[in-house]
Predicted model as a PDB file, atoms N, CA, C, CB and O in Angstrom, pLDDT in the B-factor column:
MODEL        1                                                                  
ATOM      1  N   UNK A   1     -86.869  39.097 108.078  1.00 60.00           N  
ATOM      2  CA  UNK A   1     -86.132  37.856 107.997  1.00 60.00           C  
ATOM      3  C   UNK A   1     -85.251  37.890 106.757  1.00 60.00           C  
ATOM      4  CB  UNK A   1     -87.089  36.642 107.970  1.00 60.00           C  
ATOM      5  O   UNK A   1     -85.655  38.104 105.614  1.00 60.00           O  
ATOM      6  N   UNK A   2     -83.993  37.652 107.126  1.00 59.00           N  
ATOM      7  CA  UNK A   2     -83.306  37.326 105.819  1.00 59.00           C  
ATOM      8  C   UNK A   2     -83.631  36.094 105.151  1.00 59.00           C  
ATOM      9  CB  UNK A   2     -81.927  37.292 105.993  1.00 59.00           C  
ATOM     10  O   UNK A   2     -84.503  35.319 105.544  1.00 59.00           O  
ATOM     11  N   UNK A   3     -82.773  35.896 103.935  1.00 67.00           N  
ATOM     12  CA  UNK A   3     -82.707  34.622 103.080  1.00 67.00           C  
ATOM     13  C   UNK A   3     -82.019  33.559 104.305  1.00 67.00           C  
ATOM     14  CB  UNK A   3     -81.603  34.863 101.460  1.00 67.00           C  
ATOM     15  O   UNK A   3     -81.306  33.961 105.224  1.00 67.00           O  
ATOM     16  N   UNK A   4     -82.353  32.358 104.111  1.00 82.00           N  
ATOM     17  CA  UNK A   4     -82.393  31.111 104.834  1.00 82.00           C  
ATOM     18  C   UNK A   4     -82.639  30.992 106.332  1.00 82.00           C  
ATOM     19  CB  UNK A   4     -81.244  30.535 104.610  1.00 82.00           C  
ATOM     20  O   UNK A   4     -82.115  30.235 107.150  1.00 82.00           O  
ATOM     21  N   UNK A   5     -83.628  31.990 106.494  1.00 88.00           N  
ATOM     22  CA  UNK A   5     -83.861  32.157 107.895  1.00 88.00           C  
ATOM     23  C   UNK A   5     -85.565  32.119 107.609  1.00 88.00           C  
ATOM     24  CB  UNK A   5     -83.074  33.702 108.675  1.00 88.00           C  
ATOM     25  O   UNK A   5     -86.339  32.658 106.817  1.00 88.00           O  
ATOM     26  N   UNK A   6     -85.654  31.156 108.739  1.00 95.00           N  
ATOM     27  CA  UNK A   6     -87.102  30.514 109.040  1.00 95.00           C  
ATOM     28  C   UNK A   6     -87.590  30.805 110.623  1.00 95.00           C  
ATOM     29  CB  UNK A   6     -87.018  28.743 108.783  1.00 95.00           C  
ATOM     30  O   UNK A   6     -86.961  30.576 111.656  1.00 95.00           O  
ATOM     31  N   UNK A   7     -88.944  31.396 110.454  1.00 95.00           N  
ATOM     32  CA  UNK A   7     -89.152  32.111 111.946  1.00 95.00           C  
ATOM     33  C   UNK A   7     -90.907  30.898 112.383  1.00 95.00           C  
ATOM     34  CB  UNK A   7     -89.557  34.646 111.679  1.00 95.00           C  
ATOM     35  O   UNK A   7     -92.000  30.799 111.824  1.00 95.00           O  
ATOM     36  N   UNK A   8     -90.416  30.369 113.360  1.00 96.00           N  
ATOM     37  CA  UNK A   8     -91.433  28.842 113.849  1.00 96.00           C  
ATOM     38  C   UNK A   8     -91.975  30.187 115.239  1.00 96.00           C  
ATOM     39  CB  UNK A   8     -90.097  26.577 114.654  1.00 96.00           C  
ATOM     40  O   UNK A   8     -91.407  30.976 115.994  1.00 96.00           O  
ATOM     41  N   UNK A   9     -93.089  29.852 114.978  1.00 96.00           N  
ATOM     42  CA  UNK A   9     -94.154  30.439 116.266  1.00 96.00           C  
ATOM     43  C   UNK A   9     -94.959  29.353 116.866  1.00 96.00           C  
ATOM     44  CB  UNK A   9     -95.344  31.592 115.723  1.00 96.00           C  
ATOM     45  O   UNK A   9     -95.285  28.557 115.985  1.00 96.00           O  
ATOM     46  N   UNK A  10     -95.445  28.988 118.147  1.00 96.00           N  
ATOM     47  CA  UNK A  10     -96.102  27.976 118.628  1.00 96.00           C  
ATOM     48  C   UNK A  10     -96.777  28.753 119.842  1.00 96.00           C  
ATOM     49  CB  UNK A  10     -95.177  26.705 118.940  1.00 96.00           C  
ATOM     50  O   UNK A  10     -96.329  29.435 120.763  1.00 96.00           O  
ATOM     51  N   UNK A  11     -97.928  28.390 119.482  1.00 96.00           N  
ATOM     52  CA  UNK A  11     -99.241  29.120 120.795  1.00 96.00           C  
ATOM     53  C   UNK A  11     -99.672  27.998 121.219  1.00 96.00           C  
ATOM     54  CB  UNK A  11    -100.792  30.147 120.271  1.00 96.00           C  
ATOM     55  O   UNK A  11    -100.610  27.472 120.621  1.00 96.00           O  
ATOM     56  N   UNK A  12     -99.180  27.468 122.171  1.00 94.00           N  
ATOM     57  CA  UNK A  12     -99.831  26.110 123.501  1.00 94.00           C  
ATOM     58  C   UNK A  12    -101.315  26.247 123.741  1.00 94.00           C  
ATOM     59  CB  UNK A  12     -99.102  26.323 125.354  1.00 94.00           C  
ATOM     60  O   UNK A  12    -102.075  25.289 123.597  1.00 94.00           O  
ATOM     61  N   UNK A  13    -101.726  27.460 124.113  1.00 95.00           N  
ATOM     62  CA  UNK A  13    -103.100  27.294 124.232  1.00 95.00           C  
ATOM     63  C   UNK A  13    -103.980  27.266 123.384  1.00 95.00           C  
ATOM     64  CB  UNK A  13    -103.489  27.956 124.820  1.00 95.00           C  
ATOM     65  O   UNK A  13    -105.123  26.892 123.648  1.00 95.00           O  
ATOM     66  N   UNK A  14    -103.451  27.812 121.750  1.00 94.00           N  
ATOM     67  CA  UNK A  14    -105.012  27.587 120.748  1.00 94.00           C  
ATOM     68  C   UNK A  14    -104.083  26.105 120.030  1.00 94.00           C  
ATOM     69  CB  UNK A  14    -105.629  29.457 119.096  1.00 94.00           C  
ATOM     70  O   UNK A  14    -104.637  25.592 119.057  1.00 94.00           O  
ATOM     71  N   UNK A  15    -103.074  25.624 120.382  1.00 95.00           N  
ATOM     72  CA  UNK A  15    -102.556  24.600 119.702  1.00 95.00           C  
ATOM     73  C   UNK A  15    -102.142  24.669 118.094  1.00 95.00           C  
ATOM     74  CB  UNK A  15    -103.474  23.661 119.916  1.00 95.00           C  
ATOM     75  O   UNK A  15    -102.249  23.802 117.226  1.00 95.00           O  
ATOM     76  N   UNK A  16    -101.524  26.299 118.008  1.00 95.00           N  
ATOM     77  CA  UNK A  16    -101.425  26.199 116.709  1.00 95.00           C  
ATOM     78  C   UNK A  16     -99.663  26.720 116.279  1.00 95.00           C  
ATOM     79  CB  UNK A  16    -102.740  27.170 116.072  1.00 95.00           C  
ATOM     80  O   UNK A  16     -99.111  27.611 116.924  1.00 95.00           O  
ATOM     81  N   UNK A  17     -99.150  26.184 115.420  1.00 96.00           N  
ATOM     82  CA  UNK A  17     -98.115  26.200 115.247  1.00 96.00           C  
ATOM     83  C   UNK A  17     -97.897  27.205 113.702  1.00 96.00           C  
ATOM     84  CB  UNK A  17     -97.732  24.756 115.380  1.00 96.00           C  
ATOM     85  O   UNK A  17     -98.938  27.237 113.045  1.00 96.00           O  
ATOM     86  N   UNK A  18     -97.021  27.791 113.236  1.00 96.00           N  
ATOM     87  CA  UNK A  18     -97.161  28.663 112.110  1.00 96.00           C  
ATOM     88  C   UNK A  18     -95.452  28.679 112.223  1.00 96.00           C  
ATOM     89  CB  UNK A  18     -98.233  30.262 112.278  1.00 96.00           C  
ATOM     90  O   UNK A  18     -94.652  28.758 113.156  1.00 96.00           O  
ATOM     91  N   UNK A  19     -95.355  28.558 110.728  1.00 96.00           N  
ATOM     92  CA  UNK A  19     -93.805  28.906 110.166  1.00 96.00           C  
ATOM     93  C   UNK A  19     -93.593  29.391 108.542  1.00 96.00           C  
ATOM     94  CB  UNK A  19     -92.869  27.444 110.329  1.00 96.00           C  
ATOM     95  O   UNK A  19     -93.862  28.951 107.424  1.00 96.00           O  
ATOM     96  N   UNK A  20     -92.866  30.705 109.207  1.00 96.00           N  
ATOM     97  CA  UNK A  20     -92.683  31.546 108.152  1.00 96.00           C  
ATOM     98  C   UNK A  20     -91.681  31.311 107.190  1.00 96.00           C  
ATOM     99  CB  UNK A  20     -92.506  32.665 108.588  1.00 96.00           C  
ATOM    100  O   UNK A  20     -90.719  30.929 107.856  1.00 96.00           O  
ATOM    101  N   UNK A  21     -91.301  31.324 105.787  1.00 94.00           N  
ATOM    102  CA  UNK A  21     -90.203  31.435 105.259  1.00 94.00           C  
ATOM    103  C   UNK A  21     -89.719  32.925 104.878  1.00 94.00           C  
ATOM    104  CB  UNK A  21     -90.275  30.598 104.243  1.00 94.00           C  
ATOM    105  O   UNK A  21     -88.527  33.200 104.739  1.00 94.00           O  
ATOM    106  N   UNK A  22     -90.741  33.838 104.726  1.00 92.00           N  
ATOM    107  CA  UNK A  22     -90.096  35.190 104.299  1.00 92.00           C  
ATOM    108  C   UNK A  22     -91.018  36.325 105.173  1.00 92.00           C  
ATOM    109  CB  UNK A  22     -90.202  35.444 102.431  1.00 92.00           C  
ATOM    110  O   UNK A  22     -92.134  36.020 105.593  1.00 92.00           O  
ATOM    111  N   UNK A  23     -90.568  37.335 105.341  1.00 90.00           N  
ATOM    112  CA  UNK A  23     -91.810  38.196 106.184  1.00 90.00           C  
ATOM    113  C   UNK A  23     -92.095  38.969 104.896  1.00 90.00           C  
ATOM    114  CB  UNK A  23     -91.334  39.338 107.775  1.00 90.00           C  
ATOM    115  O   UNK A  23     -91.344  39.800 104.385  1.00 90.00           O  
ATOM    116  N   UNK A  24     -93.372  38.549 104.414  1.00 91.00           N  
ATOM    117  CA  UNK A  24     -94.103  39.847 103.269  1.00 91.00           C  
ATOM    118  C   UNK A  24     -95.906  39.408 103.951  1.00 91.00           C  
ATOM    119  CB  UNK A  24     -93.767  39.328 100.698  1.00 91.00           C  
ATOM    120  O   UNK A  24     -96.276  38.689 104.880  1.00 91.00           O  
ATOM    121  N   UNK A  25     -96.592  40.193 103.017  1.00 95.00           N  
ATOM    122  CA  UNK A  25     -97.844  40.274 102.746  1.00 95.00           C  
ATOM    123  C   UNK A  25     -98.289  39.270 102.407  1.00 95.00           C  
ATOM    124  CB  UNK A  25     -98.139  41.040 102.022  1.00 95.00           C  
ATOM    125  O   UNK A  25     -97.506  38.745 101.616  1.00 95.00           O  
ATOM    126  N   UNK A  26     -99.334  38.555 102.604  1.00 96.00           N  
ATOM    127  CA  UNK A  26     -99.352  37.636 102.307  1.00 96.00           C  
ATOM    128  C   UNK A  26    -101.141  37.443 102.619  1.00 96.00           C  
ATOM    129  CB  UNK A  26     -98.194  36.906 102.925  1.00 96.00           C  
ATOM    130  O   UNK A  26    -101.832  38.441 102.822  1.00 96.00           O  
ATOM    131  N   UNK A  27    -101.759  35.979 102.619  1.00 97.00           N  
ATOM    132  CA  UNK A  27    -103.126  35.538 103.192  1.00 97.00           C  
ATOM    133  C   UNK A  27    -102.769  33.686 103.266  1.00 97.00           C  
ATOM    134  CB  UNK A  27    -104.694  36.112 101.911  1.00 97.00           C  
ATOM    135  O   UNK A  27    -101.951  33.084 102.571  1.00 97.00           O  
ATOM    136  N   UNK A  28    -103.612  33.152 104.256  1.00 96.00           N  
ATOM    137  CA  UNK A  28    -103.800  31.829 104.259  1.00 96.00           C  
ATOM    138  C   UNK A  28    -104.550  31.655 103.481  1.00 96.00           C  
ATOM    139  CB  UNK A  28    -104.101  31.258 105.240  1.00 96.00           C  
ATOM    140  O   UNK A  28    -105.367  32.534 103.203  1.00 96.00           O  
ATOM    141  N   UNK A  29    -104.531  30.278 102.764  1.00 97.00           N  
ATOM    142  CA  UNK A  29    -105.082  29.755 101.739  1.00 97.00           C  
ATOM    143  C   UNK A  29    -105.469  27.946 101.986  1.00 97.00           C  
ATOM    144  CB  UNK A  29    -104.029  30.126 100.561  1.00 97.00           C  
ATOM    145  O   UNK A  29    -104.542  27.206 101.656  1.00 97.00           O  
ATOM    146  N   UNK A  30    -106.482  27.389 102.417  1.00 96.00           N  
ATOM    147  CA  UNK A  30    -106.979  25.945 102.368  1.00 96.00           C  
ATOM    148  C   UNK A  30    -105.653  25.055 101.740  1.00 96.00           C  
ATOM    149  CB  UNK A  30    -108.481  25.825 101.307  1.00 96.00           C  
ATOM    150  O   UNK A  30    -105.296  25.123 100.564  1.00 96.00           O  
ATOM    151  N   UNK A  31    -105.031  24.239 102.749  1.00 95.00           N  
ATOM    152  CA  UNK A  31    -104.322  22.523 101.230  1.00 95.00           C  
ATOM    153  C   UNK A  31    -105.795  21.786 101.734  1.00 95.00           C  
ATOM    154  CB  UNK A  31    -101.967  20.852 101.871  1.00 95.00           C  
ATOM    155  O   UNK A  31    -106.900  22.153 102.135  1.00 95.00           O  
ATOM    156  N   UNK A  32    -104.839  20.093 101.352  1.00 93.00           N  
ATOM    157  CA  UNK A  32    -105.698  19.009 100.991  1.00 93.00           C  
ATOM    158  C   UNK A  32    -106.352  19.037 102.540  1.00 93.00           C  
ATOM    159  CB  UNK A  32    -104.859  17.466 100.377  1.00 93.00           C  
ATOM    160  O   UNK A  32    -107.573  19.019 102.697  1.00 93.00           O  
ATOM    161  N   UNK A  33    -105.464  19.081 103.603  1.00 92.00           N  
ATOM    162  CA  UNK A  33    -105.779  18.613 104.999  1.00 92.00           C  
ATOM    163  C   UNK A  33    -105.879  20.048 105.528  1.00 92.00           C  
ATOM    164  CB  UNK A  33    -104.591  17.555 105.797  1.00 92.00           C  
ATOM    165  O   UNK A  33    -105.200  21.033 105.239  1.00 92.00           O  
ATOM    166  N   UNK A  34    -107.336  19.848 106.739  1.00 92.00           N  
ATOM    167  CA  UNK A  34    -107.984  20.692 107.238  1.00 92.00           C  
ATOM    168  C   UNK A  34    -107.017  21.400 108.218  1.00 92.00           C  
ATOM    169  CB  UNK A  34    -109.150  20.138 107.734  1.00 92.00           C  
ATOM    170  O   UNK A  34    -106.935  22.616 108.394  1.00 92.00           O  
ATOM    171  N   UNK A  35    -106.324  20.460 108.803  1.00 93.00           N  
ATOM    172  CA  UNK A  35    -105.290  20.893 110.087  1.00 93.00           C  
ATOM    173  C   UNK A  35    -104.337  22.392 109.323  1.00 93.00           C  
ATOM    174  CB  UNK A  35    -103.904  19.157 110.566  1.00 93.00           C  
ATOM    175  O   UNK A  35    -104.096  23.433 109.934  1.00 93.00           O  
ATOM    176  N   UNK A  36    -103.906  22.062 107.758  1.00 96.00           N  
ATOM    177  CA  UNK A  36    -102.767  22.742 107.519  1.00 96.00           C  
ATOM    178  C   UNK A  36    -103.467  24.084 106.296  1.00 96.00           C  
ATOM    179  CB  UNK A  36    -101.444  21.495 106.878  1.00 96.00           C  
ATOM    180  O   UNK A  36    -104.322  23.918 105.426  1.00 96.00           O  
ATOM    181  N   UNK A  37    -102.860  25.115 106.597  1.00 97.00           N  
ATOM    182  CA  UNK A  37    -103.198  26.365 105.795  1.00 97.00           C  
ATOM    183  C   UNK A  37    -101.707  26.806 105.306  1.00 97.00           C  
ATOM    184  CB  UNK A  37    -104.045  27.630 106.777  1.00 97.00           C  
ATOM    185  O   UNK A  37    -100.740  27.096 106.010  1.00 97.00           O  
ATOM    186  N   UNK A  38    -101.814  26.768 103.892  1.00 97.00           N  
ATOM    187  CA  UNK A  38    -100.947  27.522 103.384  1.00 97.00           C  
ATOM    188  C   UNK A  38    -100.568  28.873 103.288  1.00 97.00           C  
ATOM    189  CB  UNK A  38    -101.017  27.282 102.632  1.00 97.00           C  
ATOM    190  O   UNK A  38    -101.479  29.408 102.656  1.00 97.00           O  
ATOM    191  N   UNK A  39     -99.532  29.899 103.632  1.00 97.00           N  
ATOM    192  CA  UNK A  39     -99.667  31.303 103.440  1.00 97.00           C  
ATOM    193  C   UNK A  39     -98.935  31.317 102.243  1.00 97.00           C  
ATOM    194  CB  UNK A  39     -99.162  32.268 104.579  1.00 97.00           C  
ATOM    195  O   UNK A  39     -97.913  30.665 102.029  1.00 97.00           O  
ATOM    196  N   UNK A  40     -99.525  32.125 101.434  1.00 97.00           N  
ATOM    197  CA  UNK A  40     -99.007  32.736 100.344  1.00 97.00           C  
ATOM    198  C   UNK A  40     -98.975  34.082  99.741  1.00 97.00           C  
ATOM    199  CB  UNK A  40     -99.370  32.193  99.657  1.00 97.00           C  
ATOM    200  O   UNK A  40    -100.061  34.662  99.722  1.00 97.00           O  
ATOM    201  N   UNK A  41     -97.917  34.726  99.224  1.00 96.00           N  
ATOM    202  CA  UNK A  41     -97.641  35.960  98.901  1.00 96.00           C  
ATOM    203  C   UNK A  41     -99.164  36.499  97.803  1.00 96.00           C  
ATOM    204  CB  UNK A  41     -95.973  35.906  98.129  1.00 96.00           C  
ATOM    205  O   UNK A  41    -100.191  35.836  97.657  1.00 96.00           O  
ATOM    206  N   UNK A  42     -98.868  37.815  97.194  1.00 95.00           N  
ATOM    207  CA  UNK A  42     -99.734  38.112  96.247  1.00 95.00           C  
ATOM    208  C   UNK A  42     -99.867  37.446  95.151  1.00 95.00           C  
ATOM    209  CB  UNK A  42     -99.596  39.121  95.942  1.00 95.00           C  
ATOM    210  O   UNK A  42    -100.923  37.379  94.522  1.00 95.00           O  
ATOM    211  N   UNK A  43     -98.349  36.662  94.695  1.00 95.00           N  
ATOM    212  CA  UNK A  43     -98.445  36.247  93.332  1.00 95.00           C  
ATOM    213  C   UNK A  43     -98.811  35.023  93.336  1.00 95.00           C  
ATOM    214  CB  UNK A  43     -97.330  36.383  92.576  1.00 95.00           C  
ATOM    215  O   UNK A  43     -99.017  34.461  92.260  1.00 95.00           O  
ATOM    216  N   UNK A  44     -98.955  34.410  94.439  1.00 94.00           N  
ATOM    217  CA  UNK A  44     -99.280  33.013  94.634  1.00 94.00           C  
ATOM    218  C   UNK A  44     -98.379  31.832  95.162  1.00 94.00           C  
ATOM    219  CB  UNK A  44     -99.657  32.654  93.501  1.00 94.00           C  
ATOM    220  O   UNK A  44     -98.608  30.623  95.125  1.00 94.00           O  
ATOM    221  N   UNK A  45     -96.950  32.724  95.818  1.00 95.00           N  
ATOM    222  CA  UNK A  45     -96.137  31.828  96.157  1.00 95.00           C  
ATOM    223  C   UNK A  45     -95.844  31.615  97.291  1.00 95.00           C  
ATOM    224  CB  UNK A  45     -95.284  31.912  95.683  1.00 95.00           C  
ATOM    225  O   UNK A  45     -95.713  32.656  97.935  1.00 95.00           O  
ATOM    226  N   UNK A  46     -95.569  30.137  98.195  1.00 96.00           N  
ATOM    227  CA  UNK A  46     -95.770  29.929  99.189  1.00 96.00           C  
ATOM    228  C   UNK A  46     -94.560  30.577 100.406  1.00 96.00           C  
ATOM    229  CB  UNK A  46     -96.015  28.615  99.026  1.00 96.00           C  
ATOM    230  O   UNK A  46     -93.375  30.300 100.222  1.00 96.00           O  
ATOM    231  N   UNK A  47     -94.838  31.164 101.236  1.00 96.00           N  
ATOM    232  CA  UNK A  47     -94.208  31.876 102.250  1.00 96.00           C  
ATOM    233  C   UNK A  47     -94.358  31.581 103.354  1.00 96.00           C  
ATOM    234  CB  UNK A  47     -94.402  32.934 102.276  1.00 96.00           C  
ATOM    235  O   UNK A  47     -93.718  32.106 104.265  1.00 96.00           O  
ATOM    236  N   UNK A  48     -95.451  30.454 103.562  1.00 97.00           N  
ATOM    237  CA  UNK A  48     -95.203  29.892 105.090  1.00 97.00           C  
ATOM    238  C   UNK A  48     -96.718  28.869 105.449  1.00 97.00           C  
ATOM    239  CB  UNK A  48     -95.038  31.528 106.407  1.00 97.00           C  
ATOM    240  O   UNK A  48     -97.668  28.630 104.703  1.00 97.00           O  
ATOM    241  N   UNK A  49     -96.511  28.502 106.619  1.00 97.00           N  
ATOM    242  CA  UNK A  49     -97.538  27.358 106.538  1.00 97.00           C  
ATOM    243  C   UNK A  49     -97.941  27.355 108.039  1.00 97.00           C  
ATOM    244  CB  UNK A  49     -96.903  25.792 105.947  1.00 97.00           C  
ATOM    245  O   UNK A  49     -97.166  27.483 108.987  1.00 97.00           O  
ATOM    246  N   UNK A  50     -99.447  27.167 108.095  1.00 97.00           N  
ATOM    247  CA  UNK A  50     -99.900  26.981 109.731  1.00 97.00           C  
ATOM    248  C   UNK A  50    -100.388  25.768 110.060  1.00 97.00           C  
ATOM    249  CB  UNK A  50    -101.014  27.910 110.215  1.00 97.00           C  
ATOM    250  O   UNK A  50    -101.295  25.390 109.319  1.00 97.00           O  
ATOM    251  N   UNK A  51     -99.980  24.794 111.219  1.00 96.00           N  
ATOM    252  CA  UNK A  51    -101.104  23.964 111.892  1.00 96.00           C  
ATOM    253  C   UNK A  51    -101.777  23.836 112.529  1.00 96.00           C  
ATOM    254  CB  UNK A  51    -101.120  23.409 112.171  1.00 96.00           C  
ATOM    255  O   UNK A  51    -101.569  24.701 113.379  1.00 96.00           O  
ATOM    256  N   UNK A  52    -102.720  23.198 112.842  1.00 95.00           N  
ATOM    257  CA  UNK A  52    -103.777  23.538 113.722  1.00 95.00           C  
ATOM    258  C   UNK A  52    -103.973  22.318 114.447  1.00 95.00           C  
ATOM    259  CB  UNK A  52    -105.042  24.046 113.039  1.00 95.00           C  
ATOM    260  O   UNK A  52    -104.398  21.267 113.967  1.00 95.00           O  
ATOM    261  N   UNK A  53    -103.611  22.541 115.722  1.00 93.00           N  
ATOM    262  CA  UNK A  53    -104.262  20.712 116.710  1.00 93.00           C  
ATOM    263  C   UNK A  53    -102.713  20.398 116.375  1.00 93.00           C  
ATOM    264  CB  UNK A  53    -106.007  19.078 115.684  1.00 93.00           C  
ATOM    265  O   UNK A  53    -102.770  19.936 115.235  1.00 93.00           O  
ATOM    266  N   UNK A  54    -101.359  20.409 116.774  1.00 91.00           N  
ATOM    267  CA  UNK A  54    -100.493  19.797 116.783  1.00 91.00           C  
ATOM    268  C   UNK A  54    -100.104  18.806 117.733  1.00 91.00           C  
ATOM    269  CB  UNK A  54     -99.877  20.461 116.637  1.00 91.00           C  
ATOM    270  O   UNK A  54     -99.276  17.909 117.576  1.00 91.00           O  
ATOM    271  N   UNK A  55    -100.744  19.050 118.661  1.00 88.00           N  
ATOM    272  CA  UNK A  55    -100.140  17.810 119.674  1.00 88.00           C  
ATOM    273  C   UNK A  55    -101.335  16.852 119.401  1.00 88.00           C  
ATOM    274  CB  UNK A  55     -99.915  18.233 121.598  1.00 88.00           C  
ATOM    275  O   UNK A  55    -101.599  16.251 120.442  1.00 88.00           O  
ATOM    276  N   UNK A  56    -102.089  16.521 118.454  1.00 86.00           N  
ATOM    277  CA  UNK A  56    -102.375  15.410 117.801  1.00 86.00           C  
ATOM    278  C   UNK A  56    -101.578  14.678 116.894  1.00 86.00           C  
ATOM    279  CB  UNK A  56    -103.277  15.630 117.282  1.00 86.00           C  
ATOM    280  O   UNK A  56    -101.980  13.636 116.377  1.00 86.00           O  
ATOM    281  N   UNK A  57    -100.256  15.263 116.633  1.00 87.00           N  
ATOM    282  CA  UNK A  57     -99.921  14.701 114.977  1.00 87.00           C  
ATOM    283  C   UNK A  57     -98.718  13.265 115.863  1.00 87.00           C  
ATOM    284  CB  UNK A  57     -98.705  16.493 113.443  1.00 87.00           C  
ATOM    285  O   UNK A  57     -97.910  12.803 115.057  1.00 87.00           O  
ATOM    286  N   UNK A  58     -98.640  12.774 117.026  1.00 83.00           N  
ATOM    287  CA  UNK A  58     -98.106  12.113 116.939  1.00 83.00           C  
ATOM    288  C   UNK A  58     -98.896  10.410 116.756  1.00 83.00           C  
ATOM    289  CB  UNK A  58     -97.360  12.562 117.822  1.00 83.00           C  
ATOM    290  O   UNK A  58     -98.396   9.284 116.764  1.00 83.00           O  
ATOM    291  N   UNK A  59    -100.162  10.842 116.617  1.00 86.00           N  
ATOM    292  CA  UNK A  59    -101.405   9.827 116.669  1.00 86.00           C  
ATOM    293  C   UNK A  59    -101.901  10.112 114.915  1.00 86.00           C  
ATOM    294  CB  UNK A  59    -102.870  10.380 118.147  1.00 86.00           C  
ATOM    295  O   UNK A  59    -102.196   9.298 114.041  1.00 86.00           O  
ATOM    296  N   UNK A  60    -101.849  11.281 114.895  1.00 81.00           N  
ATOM    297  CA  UNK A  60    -102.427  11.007 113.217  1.00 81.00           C  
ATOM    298  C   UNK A  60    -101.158  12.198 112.264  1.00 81.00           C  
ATOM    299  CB  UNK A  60    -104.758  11.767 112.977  1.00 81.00           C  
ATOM    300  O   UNK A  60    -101.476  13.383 112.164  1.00 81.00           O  
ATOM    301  N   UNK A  61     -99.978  11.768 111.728  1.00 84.00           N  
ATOM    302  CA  UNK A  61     -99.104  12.457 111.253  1.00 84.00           C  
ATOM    303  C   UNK A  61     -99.882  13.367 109.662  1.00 84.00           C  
ATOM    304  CB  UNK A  61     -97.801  11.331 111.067  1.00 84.00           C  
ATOM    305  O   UNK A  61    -100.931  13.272 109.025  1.00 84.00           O  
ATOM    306  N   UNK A  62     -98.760  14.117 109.603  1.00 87.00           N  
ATOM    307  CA  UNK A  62     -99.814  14.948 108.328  1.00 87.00           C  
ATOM    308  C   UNK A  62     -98.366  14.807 107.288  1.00 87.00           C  
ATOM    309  CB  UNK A  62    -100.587  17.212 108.781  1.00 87.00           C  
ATOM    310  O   UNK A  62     -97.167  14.593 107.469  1.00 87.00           O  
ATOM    311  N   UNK A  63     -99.224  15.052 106.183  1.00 89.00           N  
ATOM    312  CA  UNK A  63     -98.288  14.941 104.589  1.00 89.00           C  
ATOM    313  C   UNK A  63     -99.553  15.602 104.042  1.00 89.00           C  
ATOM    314  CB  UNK A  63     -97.722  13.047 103.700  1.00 89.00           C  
ATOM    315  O   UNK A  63    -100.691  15.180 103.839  1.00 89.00           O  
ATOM    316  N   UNK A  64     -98.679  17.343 103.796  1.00 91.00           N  
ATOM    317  CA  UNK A  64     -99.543  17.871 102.473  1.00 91.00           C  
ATOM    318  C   UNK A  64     -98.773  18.235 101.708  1.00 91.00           C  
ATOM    319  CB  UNK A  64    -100.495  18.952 102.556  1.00 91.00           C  
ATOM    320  O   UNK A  64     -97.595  18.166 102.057  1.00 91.00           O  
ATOM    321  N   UNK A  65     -99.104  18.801 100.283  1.00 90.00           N  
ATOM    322  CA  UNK A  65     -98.208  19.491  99.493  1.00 90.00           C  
ATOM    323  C   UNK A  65     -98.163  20.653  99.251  1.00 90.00           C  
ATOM    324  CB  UNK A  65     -98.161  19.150  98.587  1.00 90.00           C  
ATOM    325  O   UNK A  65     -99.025  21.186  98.552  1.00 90.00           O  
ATOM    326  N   UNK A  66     -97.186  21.288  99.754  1.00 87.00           N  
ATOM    327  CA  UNK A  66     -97.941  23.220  99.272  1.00 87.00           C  
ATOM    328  C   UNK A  66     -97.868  23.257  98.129  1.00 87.00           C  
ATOM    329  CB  UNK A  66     -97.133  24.823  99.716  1.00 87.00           C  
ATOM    330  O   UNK A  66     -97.177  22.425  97.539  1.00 87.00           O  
ATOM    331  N   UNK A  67     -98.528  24.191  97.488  1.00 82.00           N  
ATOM    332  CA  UNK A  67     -98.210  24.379  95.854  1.00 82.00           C  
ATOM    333  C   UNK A  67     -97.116  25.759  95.872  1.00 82.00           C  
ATOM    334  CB  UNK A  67     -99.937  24.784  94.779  1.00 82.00           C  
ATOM    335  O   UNK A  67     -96.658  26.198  94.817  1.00 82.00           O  
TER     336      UNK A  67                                                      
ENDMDL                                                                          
END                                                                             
């Protein structure tokens, strides 16, 4: 992926949604809310984010903060 290019993946059947900002190495990492996992590089910086259960969020919306 280049610079300002964002790559959105969505799997219907496990209901999970994931969006990348950069393609590197990386691991998920816990935020505040259970639904959302942060990915982050080695040094600790955020590179993309997963949800989990999305076709719930129009009944319970989410607000986390990545670090």
């Amino acid at each position: 992926m280049g610079r300002g290019i964002v790559k959105v993946w969505y799997d219907p059947e496990g209901d999970f949604l994931e969006v990348l900002f950069e393609k590197k190495e990386g691991y998920f990492r816990e935020t505040s809310d259970d639904r959302v996992m942060e990915k982050v590089d080695m040094q600790g910086h955020v590179i993309g984010f997963s949800v989990l259960g999305t076709r719930n969020l129009a009944k319970m919306p989410l607000e986390v903060a990545l670090s």
